[in-house]
C-alpha positions in Angstrom: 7.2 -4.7 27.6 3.2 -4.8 26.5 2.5 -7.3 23.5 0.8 -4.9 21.1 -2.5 -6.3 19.7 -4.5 -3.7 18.8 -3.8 -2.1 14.9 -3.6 1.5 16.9 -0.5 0.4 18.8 1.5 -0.9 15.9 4.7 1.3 15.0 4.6 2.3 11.4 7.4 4.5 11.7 9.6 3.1 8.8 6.4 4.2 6.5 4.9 6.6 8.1 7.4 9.1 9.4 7.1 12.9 7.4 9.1 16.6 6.8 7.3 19.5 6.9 6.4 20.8 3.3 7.1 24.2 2.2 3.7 24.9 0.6 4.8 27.8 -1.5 6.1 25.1 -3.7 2.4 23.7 -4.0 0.1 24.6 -6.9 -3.1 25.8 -6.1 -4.9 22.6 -5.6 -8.3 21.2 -8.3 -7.6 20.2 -11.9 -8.4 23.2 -14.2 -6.8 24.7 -17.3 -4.8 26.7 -16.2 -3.3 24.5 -13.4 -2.9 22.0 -16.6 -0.5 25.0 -18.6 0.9 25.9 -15.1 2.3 22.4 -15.0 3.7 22.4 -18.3 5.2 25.6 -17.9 7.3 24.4 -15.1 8.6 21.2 -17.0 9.0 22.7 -20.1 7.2 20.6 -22.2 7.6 20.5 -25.9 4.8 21.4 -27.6 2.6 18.4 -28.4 3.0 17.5 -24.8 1.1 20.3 -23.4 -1.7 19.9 -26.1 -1.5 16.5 -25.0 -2.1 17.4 -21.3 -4.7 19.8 -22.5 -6.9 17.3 -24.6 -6.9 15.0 -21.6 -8.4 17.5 -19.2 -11.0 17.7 -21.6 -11.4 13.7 -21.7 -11.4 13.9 -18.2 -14.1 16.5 -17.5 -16.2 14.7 -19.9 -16.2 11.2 -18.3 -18.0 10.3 -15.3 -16.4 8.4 -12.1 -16.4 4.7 -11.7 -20.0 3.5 -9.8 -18.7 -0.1 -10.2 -16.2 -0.6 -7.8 -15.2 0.6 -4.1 -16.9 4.2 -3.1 -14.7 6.7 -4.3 -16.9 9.6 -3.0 -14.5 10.6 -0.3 -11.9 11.6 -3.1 -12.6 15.2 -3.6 -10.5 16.5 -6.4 -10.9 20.1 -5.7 -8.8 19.8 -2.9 -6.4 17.6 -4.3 -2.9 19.3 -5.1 -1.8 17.7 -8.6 2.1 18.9 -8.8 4.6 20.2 -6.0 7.7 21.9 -7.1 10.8 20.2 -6.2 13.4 21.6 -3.8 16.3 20.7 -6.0 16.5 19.1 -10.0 17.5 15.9 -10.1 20.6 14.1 -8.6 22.9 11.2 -9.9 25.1 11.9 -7.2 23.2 10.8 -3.8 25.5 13.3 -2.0 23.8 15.7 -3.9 20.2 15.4 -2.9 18.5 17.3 0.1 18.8 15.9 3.1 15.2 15.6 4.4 14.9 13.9 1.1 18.2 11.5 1.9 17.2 10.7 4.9 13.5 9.8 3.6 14.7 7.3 0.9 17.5 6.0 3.8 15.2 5.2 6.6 13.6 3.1 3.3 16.7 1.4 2.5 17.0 2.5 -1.1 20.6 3.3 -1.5 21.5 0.5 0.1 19.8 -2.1 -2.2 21.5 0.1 -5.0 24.8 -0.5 -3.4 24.1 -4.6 -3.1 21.6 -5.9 -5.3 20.4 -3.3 -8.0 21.6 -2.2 -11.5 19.9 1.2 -11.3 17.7 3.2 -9.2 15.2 5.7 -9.7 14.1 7.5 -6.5 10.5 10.2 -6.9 9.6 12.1 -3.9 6.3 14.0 -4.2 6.3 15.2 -8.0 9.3 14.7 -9.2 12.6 12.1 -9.2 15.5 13.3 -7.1 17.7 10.7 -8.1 18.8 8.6 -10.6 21.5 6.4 -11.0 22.6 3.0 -13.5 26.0 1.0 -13.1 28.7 1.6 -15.9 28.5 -1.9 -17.2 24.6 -1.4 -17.7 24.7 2.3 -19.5 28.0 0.3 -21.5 25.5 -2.1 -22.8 23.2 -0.3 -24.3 20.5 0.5 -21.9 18.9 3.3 -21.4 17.4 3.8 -17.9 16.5 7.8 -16.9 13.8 9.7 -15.6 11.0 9.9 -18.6 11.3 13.9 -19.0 14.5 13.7 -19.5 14.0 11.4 -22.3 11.2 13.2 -24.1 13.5 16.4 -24.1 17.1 14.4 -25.6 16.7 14.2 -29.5 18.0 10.4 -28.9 14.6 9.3 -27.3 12.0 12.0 -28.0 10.2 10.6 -30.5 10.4 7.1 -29.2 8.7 8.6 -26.2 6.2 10.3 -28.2 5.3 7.2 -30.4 4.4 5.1 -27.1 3.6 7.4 -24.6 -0.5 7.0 -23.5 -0.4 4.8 -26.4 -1.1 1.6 -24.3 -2.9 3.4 -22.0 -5.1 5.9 -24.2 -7.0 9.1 -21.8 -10.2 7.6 -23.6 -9.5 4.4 -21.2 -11.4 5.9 -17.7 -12.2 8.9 -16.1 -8.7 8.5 -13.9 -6.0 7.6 -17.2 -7.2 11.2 -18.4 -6.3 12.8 -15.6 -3.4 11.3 -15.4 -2.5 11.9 -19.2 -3.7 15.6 -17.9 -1.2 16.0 -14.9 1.5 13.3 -15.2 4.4 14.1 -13.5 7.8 12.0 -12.9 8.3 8.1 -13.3 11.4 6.4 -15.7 12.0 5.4 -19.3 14.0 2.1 -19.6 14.9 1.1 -22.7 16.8 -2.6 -23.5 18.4 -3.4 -26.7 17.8 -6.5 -28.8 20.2 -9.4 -27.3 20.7 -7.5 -24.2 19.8 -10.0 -20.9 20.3 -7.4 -17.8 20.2 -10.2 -15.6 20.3 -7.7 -12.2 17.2 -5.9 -11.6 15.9 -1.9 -12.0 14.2 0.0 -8.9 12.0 3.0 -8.7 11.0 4.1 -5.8 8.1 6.2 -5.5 7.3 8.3 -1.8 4.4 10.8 -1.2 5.3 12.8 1.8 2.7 16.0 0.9 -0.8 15.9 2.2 -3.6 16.4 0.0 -1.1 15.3 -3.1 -1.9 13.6 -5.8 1.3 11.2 -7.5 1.4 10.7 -11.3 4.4 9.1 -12.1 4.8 7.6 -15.6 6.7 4.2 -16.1 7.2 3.7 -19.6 9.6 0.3 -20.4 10.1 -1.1 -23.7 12.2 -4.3 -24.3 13.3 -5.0 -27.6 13.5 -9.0 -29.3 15.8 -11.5 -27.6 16.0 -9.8 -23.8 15.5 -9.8 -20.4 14.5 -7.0 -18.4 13.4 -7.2 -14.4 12.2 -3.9 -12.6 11.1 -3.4 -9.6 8.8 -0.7 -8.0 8.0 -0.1 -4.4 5.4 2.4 -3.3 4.9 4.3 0.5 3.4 7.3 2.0 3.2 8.3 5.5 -0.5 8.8 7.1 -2.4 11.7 7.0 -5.9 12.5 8.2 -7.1 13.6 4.4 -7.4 12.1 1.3 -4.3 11.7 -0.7 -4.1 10.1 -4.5 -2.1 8.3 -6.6 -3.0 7.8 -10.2 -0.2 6.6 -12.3 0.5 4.5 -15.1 2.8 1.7 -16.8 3.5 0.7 -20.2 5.2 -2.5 -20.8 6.5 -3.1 -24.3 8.2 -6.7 -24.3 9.5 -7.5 -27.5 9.5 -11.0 -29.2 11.3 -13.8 -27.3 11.5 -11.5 -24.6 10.9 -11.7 -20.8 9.9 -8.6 -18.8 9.5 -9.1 -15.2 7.5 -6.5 -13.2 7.4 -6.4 -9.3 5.8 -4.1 -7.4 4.9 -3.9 -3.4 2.3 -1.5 -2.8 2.4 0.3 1.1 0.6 3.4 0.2 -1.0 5.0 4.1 -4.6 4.2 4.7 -5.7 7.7 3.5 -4.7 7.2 0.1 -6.8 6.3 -3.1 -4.7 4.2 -5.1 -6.1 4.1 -8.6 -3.1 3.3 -11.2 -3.2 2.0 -14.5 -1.0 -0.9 -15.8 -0.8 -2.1 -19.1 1.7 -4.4 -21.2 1.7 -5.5 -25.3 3.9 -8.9 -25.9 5.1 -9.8 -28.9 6.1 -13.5 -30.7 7.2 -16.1 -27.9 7.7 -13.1 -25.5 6.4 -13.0 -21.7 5.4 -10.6 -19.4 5.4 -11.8 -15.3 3.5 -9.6 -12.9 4.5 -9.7 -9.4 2.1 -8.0 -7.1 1.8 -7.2 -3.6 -1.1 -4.9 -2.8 -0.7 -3.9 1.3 -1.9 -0.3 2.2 -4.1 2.1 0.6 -7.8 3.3 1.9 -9.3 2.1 -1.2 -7.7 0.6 -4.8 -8.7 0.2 -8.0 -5.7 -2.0 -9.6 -5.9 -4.6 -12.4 -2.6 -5.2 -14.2 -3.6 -6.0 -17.7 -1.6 -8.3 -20.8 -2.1 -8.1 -24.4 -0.8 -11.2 -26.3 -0.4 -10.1 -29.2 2.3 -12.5 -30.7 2.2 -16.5 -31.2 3.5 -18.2 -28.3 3.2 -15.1 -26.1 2.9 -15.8 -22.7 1.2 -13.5 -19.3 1.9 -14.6 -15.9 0.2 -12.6 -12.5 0.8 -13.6 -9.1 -0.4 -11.5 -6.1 -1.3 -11.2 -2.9 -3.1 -8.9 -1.3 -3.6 -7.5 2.3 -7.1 -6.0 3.5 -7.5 -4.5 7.4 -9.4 -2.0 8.7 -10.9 0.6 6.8 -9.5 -0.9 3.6 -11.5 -1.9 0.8 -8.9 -2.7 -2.5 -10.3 -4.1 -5.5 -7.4 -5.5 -7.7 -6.7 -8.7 -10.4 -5.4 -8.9 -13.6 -6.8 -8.6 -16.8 -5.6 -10.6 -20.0 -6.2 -10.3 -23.8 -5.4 -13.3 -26.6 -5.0 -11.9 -30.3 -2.7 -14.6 -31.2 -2.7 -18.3 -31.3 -1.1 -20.9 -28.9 -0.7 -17.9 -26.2 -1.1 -19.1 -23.0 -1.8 -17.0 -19.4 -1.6 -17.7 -15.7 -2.9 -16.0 -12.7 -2.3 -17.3 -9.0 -3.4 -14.8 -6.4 -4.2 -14.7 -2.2 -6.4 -12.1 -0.8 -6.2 -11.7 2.7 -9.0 -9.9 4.6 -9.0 -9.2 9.1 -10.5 -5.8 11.0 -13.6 -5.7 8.6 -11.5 -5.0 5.4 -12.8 -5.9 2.1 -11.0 -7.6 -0.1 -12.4 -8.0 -3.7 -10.4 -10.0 -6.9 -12.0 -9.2 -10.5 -10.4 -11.8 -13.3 -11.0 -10.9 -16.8 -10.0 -13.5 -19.8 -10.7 -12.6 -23.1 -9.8 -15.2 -25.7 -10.3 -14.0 -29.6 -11.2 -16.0 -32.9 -7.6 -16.1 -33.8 -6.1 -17.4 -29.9 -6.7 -21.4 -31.4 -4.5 -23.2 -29.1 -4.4 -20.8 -26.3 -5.1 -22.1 -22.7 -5.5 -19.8 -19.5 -5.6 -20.9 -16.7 -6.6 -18.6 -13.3 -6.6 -19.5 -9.4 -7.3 -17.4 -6.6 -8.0 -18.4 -3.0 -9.2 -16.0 0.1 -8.3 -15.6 3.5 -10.8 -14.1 6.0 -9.2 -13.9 9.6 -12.3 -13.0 11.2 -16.3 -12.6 10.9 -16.5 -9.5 9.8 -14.3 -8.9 6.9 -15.3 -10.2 3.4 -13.6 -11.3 0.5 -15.1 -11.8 -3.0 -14.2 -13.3 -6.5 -15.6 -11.8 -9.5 -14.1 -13.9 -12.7 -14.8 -12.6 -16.1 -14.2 -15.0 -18.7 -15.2 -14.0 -23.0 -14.3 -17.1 -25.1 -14.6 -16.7 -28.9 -13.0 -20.0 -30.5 -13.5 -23.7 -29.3 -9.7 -24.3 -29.9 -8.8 -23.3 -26.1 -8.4 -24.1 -23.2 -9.5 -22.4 -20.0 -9.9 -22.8 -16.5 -11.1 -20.9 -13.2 -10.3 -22.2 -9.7 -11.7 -19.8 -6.7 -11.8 -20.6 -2.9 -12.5 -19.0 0.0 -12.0 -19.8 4.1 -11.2 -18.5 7.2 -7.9 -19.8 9.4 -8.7 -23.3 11.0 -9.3 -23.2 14.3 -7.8 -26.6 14.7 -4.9 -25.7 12.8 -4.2 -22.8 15.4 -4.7 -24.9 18.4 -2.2 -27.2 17.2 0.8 -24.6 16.5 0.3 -23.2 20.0 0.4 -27.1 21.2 3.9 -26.7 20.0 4.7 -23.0 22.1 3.3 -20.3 19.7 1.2 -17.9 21.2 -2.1 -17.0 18.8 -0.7 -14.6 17.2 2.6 -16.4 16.2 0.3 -18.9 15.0 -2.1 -17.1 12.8 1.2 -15.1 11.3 2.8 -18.6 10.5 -0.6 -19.7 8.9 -0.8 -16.8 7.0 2.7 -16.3 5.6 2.4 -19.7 4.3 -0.7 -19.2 2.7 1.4 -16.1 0.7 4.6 -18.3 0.1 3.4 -18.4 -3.2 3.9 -14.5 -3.6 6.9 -14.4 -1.5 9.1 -17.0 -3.3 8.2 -14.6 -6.4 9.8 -11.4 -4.9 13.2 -10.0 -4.7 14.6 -10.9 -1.5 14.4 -7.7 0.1 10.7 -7.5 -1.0 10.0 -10.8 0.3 11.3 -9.7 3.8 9.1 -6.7 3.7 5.9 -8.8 3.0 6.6 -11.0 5.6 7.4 -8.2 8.2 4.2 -5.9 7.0 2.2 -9.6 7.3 3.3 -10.2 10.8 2.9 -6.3 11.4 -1.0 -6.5 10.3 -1.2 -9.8 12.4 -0.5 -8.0 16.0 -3.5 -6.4 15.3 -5.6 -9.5 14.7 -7.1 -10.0 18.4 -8.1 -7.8 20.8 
């Protein structure tokens, strides 16, 4: 059998396999008014909601795209279709949904995972969820985990949901939050108690199949004092030969003396514009951990941002991300002190082969109240051959003397030496330059679910079969 070493010959069939779409479920495609009320009309929104949707639009048409970062101008939002109608409403039974759908989300290993390792799981295809699902025990203790719709329309959560939706994450924020605000579509609500610990994690699961589609899911968490909450979100679409979008958004709420734990792995196709929006508040002694792999995508925007708003509060981000051919993704973190003795971590690896780009933005912004707050932020490159690029952009705004912080950046390409040694020992160059590089994103992988961290490692040594000609 032929040793595959070009990027062309790797099989991407777990991601990239795709259904036919019945495109009489498909809005017209372009972002308009009456798309907007269109949209609304189909979900039933309550009344502020659509006015809501509505004002965005008009935010959105008002603000200009971002000239900062990656070219966006392939992105061509006339042709992009913002909502597809789904074939079927929502299932907790996994009998119950369509079997294209089933087999989708099973070729993905998501009902499995529920069955061994998961407390809930939320499962979005296209527009909307088609399944969602929480133990007994969990629901028993007082957590609420659903699709966010269904929230906003049950008298129990409504105006919880109205009080914090977008709230975070304001339209006024960039050109892409008001679209999202405009066309927002799926995502889950999660809701822990005071005191409660839910010590096995939450999934959502979020798969484009359409081409042309735009995603919009909306993750809204809030975790009240004295808990523990970790979720976990995975992302895929297969490849297409047009542009595709996803633009969502997260809001974290983590209570005081709280911990919420946020994974995500990121395997979007190489046609998609990943530009999502992620945001999370932290109260007194509480702590917010980012966990962040960043793999497919033709070009992200993504920077995961804390507010520590709360004495003692605490923001972690660790990431790695994973640059080939054709890809340019622009990601880091972002992280706001309002309180004193907060402190905040980031620790990322950037990995760049095939001419991919690969571009980390750190911004730390310490206020006149942070006194005794330290941050602390490292973030070393990886650059498999001469004609990909990696680059550090650290941002640091420092408005007291009482703190602490530190930047750490480094940059290289694999050792030559060290790759003539591991095939000393029987590794061919490829084995060799896979073990280099999944040891220089142990860091990431040790973070991750064990699932997850299986994943990484096969999508790394997937990427590295494509490293020589």
């Amino acid at each position: 059998m032929k040793e595959k070493t070009q990027v062309a010959d790797i099989n991407r069939s777990l991601y990239d396999f795709r259904y036919d779409e019945d495109e009489s479920s498909f809005l017209d495609s372009g972002i308009t008014p009456g798309i907007i009320r269109e949209i609304s009309a189909e979900k039933g929104d309550p009344e502020w909601m659509t006015e809501f949707r509505l004002h965005s639009l008009e935010i959105y048409n008002r603000l200009k795209m971002p000239d900062w970062g990656p070219d966006i101008s392939g992105l061509n939002m006339d042709n992009i279709v913002a909502y597809i109608r789904p074939k079927k409403g929502m299932q907790s039974d996994w009998n119950e949904v369509p079997d294209d759908i089933k087999e989708t989300f099973e070729k993905l290993g998501i009902p499995q995972a529920e069955r061994e390792s998961l407390a809930g799981v939320g499962a979005q295809y296209d527009s909307e969820l088609v399944y969602h699902n929480v133990r007994k025990e969990v629901a028993e203790s007082g957590v609420v985990y659903t699709d966010l719709e269904s929230a906003m329309h049950d008298e129990r959560y409504a105006e919880m949901i109205r009080s914090h939706f977008m709230k975070l994450v304001p339209p006024t924020d960039h050109k892409f939050a008001a679209l999202h605000g405009a066309v927002w579509s799926g995502g889950s609500f999660v809701y822990v108690p005071a005191g409660v610990k839910l010590e096995i994690p939450l999934q959502s699961y979020f798969r484009l199949n359409a081409k042309g589609a735009g995603q919009f899911e909306h993750t809204l968490i809030i975790v009240e004092d004295n808990a523990y909450l970790h979720f976990i979100e995975g992302c895929s679409a297969p490849k297409y030969y047009e542009a595709s979008l996803h633009a969502g958004c997260v809001e974290l709420y983590v209570g005081n003396n709280s911990t919420l734990r946020y994974s995500t792995i990121e395997n979007w196709s190489k046609n998609m514009y990943n530009l999502n929006t992620k945001r999370a508040t932290v109260g007194e002694g509480g702590k917010v951990e980012w966990v962040s792999g960043s793999f497919g995508s033709h070009v992200s925007y993504l920077y995961p941002m804390s507010i520590l708003n709360g004495r003692g509060a605490r923001a972690e981000f660790t990431g790695i991300t994973f640059a080939g051919e054709g890809q340019n993704l622009d990601t880091g973190a972002k992280i706001v002190h309002n309180a004193p003795e907060t402190s905040s971590y980031m620790n990322t690896r950037s990995i760049s082969k095939s001419g991919g780009i690969s571009t980390f933005r750190s911004a730390v912004t310490i206020n006149e109240n942070a006194v005794g707050s330290k941050s602390a932020v490292s973030c070393e490159s990886l650059m498999l051959d001469s004609i990909s690029r990696s680059d550090t952009i650290p941002s640091m705004v420092v408005k007291t003397d009482k703190a602490d912080v530190g930047h750490e950046a480094r940059i290289g390409r694999i050792s030559d030496e060290a790759v003539f040694y591991l095939m000393s020992r029987g590794l061919d160059e490829n084995a060799a330059k896979a073990l280099i590089v999944s040891g220089f994103a142990d860091n990431v992988s040790k973070e991750l679910p064990l699932e997850y961290a299986v994943e990484m490692n096969n999508l790394i040594n997937l990427e590295m079969k494509g490293s020589i000609g």
